[in-house]
C-alpha positions in Angstrom: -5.2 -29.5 -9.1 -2.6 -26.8 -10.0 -1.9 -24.8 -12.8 1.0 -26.6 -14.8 2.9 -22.9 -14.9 6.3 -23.0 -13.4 5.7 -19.0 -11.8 2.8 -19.9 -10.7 3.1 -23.0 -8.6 6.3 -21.0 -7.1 4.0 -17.9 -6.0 1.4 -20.0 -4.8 3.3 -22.7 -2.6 5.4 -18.9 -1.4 2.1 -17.3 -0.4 1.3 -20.7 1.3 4.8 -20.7 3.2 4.1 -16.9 4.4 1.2 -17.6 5.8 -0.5 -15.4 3.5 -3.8 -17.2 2.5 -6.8 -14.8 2.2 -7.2 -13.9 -1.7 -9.9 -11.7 -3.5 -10.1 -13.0 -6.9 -11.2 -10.8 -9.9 -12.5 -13.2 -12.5 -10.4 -13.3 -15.6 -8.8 -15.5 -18.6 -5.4 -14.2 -18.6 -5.3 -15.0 -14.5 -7.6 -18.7 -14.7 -3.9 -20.3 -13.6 -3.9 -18.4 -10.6 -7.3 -18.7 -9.6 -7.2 -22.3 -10.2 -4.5 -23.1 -8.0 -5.8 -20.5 -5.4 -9.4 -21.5 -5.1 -8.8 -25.5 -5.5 -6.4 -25.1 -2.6 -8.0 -25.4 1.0 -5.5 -24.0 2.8 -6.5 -20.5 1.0 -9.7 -18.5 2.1 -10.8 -17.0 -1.4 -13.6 -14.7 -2.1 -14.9 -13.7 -5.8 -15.6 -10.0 -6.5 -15.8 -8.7 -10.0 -15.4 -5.6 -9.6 -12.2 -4.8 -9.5 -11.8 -1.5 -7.9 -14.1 -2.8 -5.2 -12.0 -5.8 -5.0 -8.9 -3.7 -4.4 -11.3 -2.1 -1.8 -12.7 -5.1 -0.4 -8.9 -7.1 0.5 -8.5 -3.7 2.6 -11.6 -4.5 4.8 -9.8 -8.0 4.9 -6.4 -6.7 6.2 -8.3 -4.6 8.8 -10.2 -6.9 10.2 -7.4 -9.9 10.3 -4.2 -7.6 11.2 -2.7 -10.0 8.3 -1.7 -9.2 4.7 -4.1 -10.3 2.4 -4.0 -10.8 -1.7 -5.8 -9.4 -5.0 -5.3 -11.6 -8.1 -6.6 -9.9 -11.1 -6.3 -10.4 -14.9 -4.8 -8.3 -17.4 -4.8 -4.8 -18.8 -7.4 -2.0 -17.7 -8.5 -4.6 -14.6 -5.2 -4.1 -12.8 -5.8 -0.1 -13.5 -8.5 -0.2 -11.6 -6.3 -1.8 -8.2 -5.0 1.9 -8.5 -7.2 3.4 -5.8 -7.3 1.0 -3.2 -3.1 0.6 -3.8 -2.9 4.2 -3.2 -5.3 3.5 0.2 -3.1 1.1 1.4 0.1 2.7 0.5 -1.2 5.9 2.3 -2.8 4.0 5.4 0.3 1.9 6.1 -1.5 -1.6 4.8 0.3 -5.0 3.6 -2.2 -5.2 0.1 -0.5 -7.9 -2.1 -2.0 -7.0 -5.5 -0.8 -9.9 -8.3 -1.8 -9.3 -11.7 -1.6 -11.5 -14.6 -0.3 -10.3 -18.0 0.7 -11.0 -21.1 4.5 -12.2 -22.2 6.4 -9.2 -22.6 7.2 -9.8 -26.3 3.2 -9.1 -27.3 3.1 -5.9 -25.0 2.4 -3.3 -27.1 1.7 -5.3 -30.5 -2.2 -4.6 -30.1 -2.7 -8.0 -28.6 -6.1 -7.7 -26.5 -5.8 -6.6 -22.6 -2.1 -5.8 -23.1 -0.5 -2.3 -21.1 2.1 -1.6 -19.9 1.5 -3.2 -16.5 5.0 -3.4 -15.0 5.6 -0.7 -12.5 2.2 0.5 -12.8 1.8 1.9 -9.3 5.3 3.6 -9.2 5.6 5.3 -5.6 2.6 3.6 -4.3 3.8 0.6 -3.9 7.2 -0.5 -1.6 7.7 -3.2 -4.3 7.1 -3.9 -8.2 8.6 -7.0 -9.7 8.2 -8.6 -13.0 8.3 -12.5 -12.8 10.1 -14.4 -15.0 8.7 -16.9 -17.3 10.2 -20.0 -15.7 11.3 -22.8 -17.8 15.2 -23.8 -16.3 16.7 -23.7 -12.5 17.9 -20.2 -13.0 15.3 -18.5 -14.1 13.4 -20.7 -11.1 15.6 -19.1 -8.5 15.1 -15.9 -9.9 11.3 -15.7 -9.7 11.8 -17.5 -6.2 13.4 -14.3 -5.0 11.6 -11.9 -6.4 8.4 -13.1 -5.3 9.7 -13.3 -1.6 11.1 -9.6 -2.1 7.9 -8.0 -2.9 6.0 -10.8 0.1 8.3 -9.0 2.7 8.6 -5.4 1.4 4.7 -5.5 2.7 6.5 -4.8 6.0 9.7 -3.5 5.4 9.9 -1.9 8.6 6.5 0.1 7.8 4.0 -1.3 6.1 2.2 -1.1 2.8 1.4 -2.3 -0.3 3.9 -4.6 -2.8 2.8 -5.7 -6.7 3.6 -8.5 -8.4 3.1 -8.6 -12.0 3.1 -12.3 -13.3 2.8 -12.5 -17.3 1.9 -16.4 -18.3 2.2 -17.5 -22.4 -0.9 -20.2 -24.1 -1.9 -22.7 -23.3 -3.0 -21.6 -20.0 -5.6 -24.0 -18.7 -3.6 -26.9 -18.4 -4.7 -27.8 -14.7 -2.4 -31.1 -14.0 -0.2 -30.8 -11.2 -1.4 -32.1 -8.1 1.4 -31.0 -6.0 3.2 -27.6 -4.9 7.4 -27.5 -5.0 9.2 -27.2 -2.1 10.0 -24.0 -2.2 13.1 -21.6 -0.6 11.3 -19.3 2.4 13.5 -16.1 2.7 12.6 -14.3 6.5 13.8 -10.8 7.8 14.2 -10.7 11.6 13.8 -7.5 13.5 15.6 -6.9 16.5 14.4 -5.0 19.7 16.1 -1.6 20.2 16.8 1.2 22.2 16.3 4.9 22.0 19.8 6.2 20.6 20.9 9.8 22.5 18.2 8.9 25.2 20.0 11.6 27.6 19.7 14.2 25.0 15.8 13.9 23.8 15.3 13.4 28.0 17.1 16.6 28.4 14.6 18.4 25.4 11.8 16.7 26.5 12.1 17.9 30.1 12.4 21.6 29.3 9.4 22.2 28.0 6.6 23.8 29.7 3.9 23.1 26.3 4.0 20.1 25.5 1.5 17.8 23.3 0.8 14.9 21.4 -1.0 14.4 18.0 -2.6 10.7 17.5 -3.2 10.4 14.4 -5.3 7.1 12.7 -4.0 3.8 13.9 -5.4 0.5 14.0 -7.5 -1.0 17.1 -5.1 -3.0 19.4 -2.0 -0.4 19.0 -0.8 -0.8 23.0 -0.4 2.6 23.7 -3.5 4.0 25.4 -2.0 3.1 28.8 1.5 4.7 27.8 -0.3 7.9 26.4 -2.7 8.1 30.0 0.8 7.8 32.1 2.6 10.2 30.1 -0.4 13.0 30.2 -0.9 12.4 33.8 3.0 12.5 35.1 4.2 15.4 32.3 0.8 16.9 31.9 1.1 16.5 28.2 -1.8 17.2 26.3 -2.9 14.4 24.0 -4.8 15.4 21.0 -6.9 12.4 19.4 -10.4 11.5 17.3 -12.0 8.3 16.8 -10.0 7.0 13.7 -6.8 7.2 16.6 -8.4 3.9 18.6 -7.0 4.7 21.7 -8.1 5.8 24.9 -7.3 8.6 27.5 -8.2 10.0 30.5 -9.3 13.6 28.9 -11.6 13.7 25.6 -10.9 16.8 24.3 -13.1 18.0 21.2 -9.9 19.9 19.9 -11.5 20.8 16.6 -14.2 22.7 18.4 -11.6 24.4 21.1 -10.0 26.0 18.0 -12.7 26.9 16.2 -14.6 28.7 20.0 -10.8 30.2 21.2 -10.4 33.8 20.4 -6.7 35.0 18.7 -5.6 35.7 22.6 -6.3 32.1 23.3 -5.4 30.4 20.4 -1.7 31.7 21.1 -1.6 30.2 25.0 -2.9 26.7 23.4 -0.4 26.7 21.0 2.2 24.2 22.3 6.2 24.3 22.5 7.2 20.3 21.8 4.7 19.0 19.3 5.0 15.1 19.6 3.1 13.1 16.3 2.5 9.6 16.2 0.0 7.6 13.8 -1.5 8.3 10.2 -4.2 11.4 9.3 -6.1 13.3 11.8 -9.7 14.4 10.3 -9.5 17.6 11.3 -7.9 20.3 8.9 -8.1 23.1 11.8 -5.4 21.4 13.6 -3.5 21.3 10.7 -3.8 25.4 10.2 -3.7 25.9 13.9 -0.2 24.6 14.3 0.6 25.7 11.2 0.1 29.4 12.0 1.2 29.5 15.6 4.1 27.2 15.5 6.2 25.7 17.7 10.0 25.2 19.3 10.2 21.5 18.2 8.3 19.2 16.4 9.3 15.1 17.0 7.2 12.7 14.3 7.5 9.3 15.6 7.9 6.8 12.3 9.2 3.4 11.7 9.8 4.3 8.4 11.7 7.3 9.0 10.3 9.2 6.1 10.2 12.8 5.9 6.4 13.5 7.1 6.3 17.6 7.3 2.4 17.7 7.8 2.3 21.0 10.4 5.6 22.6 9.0 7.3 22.6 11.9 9.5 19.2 11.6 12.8 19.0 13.5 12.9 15.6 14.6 12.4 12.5 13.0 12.7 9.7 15.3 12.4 6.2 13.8 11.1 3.7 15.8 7.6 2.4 16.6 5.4 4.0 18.7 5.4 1.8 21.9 9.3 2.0 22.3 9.3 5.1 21.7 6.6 6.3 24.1 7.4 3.6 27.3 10.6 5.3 27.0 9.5 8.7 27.7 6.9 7.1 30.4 10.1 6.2 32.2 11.6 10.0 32.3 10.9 11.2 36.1 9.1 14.9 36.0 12.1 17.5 36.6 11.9 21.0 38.1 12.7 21.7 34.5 9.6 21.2 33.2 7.7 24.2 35.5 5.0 22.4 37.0 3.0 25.4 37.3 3.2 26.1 33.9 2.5 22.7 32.4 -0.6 22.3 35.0 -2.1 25.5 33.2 -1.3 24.8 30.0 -3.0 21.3 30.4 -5.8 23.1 32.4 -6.5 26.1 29.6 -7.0 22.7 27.1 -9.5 21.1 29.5 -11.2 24.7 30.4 -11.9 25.6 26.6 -13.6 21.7 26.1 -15.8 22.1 29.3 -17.6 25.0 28.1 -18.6 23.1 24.6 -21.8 22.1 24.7 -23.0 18.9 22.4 -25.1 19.1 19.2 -28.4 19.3 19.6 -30.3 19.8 16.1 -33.2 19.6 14.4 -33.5 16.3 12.5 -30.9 16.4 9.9 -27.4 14.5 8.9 -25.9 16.0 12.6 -29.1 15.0 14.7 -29.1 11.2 13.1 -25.4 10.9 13.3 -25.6 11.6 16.5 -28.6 9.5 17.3 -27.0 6.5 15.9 -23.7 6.8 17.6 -25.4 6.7 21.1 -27.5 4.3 20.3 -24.2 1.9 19.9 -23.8 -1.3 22.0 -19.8 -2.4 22.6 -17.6 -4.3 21.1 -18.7 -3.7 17.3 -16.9 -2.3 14.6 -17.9 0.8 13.3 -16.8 1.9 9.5 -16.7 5.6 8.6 -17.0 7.0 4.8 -15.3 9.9 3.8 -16.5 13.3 4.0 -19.3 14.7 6.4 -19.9 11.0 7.7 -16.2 11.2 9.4 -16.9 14.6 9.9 -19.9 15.0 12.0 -19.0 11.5 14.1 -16.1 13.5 15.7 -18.5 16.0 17.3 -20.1 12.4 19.8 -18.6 10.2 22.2 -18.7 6.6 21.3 -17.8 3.6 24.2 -14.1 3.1 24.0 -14.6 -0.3 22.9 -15.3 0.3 19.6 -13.2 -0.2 16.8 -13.2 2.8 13.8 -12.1 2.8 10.2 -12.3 4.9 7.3 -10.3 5.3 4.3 -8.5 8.5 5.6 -4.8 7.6 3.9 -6.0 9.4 0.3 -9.8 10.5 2.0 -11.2 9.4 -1.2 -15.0 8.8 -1.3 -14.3 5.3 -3.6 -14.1 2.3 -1.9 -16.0 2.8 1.5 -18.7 0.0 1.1 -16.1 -2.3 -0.6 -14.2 -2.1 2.4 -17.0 -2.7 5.2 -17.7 -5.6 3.1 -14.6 -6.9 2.8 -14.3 -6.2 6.7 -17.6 -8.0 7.6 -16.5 -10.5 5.8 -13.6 -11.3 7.3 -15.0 -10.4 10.9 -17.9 -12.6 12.8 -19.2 -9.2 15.4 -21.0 -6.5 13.9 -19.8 -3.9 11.3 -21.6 -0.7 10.7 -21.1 1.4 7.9 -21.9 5.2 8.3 -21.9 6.4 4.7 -23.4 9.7 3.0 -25.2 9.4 -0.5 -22.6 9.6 -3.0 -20.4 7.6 -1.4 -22.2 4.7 -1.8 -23.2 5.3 -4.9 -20.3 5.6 -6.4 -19.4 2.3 -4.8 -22.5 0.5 -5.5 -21.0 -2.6 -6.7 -19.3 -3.1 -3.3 -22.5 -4.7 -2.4 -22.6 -7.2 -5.3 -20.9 -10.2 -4.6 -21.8 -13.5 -2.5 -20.0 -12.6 0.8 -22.0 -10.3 1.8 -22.2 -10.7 6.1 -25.6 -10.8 7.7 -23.7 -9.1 10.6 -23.3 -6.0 8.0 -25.3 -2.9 8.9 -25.2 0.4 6.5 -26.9 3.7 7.2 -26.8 6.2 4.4 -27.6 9.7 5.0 -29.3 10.5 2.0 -29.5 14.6 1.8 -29.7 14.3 -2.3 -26.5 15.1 -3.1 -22.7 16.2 -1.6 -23.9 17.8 1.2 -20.6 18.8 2.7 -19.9 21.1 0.0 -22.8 23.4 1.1 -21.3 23.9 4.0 -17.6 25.2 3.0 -17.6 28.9 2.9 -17.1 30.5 -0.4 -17.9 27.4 -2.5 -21.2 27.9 -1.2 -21.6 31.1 -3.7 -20.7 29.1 -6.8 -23.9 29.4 -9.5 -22.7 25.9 -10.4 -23.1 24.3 -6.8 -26.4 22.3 -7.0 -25.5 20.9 -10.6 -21.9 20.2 -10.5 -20.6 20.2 -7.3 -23.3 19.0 -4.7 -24.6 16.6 -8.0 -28.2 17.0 -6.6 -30.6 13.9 -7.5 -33.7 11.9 -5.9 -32.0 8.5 -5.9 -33.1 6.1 -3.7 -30.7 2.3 -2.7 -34.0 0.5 -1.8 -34.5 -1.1 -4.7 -30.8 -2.4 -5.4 -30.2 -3.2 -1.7 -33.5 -5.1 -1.5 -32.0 -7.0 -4.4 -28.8 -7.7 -3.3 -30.6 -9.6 0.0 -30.7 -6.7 2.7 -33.4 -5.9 4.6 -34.0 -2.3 3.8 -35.5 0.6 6.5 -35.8 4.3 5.6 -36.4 7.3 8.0 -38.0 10.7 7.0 -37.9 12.0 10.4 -36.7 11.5 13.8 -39.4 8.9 15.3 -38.7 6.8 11.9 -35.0 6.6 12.8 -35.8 6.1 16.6 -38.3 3.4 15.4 -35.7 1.6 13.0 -32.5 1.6 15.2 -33.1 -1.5 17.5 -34.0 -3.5 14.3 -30.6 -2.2 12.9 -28.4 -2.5 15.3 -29.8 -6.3 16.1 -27.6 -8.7 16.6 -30.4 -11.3 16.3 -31.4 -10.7 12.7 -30.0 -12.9 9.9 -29.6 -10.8 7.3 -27.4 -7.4 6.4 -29.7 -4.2 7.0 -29.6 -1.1 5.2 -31.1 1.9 7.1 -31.4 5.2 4.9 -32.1 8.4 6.1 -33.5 11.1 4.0 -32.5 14.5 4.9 -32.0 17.7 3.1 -29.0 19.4 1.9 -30.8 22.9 3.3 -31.5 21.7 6.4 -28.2 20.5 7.4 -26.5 24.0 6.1 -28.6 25.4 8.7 -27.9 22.7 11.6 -24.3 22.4 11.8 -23.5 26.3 10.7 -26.2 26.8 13.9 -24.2 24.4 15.5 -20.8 26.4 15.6 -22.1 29.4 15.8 -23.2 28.2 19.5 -19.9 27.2 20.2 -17.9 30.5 19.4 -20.8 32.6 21.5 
């Protein structure tokens, strides 16, 4: 049975008619019509988290794992606050989040009725789309909420994709559940139609002259279609192509660019400096391609955007060119190589790049957040998903190979260190392969609760690299001279997650030293076991320092 509200049953039966069906609920008063209709309907997949920053979190993990947009319902006042950070997530990483919150009639906002803000445009420039439904009670005022609630549905994809709001208020009684049908309802669509590259003969023309040239892949989702485009391209123009794990894609040269800059001397830094800078995708983890590109320019830089917003990341923006990645790429993949483009010089150029990556050698450390990252990332089998949190975790993983089958995440569009276990929950949850979580100490606790909820996945796997504290900040130079580091900044402590992940059903497994963690991976990275598995390994925040500054110190000798 329904809710008997008129703004309700409309949203419902339009979420039904998009085909938008997953929803994390956030338990509530204010919203019991909308979880009512949702969970009693079994055309909806709903999940219960309480927690409503981890729910925000948790709908991402859904979105990833399904391609689809997905729903939060949450009640009113602070709770719809705390959708902030995952909105900003989703805005930042390009992600259709659908975040309803109920409220109060707009006549008691403000009149120190309980759980009353001011929720209506809450998100501002996070979200694409913020509309305040109507209390419906005549055809008019039906029509209206129709439209707005299939205006904010398709401004999730608008072109580019991201995150739309919909703030419902609904007046007392509210737990009249009586109607056993939803309305018909009017489904507006948008069409988009296929289209060319507009001055084709004149980017050709640019493209060809250029001796340098290189693409940036920033973070995209698995399944993006243009690994084969980006190996054609590199291997006809001699283009380099510049990508980590978070890119998904494959090509035929891996090229550890964050470690060619930091090993190049001034002399070379300047000859691998490109002259057409090509960007496609989301963030790149590395902030030494940012300052390297930054500080040796280049003639042209091209972002590639189906949004055609103004993205200056390297400061060197010329072009933007809106369109979507694939057309954009299959149409330079059709250009024929020119005696314009100096094959001598484009050879060498692509030859310095895979010169300065052949004399890297790989980690190899004493037992320490490096050696177990590393340890576990070979030790993966294909075809799994693998889930990275936010500082060192993201960090260290880009200095190993891992097979080209597996699919990476992290929450790289704010790089915020909320929300990481929320969404590898919300992922495995949505997902039937295996999800592993690679997540540092604070990380997960701060986002403890992500755990607790009744959908946890026994295909969920977590390894925490416990060093006591922010580890990372040890490591930047400067920083590391503040009196106030271990207190305030690297928040030192001797917390353990055995206890609450024992609780919360996981099998729990710990590792002081390299032979534990050899010892525990096979039982972690089981696909036989029928339960989630938290591994933890204990290192020290010392130790690490020592590892990874010994680390790059190899690499620039």
């Amino acid at each position: 049975m329904y809710s008997d509200k008129n703004n309700v049953l409309e949203l419902v039966a339009l979420l039904k008619a998009h085909d938008i069906t997953n929803i994390v609920l956030s338990p509530g008063s204010r919203n019991s019509p909308l979880i009512q209709s949702f969970a009693t309907d079994s055309d909806f997949t709903c999940y219960s988290i309480v927690d409503e920053r981890s729910a925000g979190f948790f709908t991402i993990g859904i979105i990833q794992a399904t391609g689809k947009p997905a729903a939060v319902c949450c009640t009113s006042g602070t709770a719809t606050f705390n959708l902030a950070p995952a909105v900003a997530e989703a805005y930042y990483q390009g992600l259709p989040l659908l975040v309803i919150s109920a409220d109060r009639p707009l006549e008691w906002i403000g009149q120190m009725e309980g759980q009353t803000i001011h929720q209506t445009g809450l998100f501002g420039k996070m979200v694409h789309c913020s509309v305040q439904l109507p209390i419906v009670n005549n055809n008019e005022e039906k029509w209206y909420c129709n439209r707005l609630i299939n205006d904010a549905i398709l401004s999730l994809n608008n072109g580019a994709k991201g995150p739309s709001h919909i703030n419902i208020p609904l007046d007392e009684p509210l737990f009249n559940f009586s109607i056993e049908a939803l309305p018909e309802v009017r489904v507006i669509k948008r069409f988009s139609i296929s289209y060319s590259i507009s001055e084709k003969d004149r980017y050709a023309e640019r493209f060809l002259k250029f001796s340098k040239k290189m693409i940036v892949v920033g973070q995209l989702p698995p399944e993006n279609n243009i690994s084969e485009l980006l190996k054609s391209i590199s291997r006809k123009h001699n283009v380099v192509v510049l990508s980590d794990h978070l890119s998904n894609i494959t090509v035929d040269d891996k090229l550890l660019y964050d470690l060619v800059i930091r090993s190049a001397s001034e002399t070379e830094l300047k000859e691998l400096a490109p002259d057409l800078l090509i960007t496609i995708g989301g963030h790149t983890v590395s902030k030494r391609i940012k300052n390297f590109l930054r500080t040796f320019g280049v003639s042209e830089h091209w972002h590639i955007s189906n949004s055609g917003d103004v993205v200056d990341t390297y400061q060197q923006l010329t072009d933007i060119i809106k369109s979507d990645n694939e057309t954009f790429l299959s149409y330079i993949n059709e250009l024929s190589p020119s005696l314009k483009e100096a094959p001598n010089e484009t050879e060498s150029f692509k030859e310095l790049w895979n010169y300065k990556n052949s004399t890297l050698t790989g980690p190899e450390a004493q037992f320490s957040d490096l050696s177990a990252v590393g340890m576990l990332l070979s030790s993966l089998p294909e075809n799994i998903s693998l889930h990275f949190a936010n500082s060192h975790s993201v960090y260290l993983s880009q200095l190993y190979d891992i097979p080209n089958s597996i699919s990476c995440f992290s929450n790289r569009g704010t790089n915020g260190i909320e929300g990481s276990v929320s969404t590898a929950v919300g992922y495995a949850a949505a997902s039937e392969g295996l999800t592993i979580l690679l997540i540092g100490d604070l990380s997960f606790f701060y986002d403890m609760n992500g755990i607790w909820n009744r959908h946890i996945s026994p295909n969920l796997r977590i390894m925490i690299n416990n060093n006591g504290g922010g580890g990372i900040f040890d490591t930047i130079p400067g920083l590391n001279n503040s009196t106030v580091l271990s207190e305030y900044i690297t928040a030192e402590h001797s917390t353990s997650a055995k206890s609450w992940t024992e609780q919360q059903g996981f099998i729990y497994l710990s590792a002081n030293n390299e032979d534990d963690l050899k010892k525990h991976l096979p039982t972690f990275l089981s696909t036989d076991i029928t339960a989630p598995v938290v591994l933890e390994v204990f290192t020290s925040i010392e130790q690490n320092s020592k590892e990874i500054k010994s680390f790059y110190q190899q690499q620039r000798n």
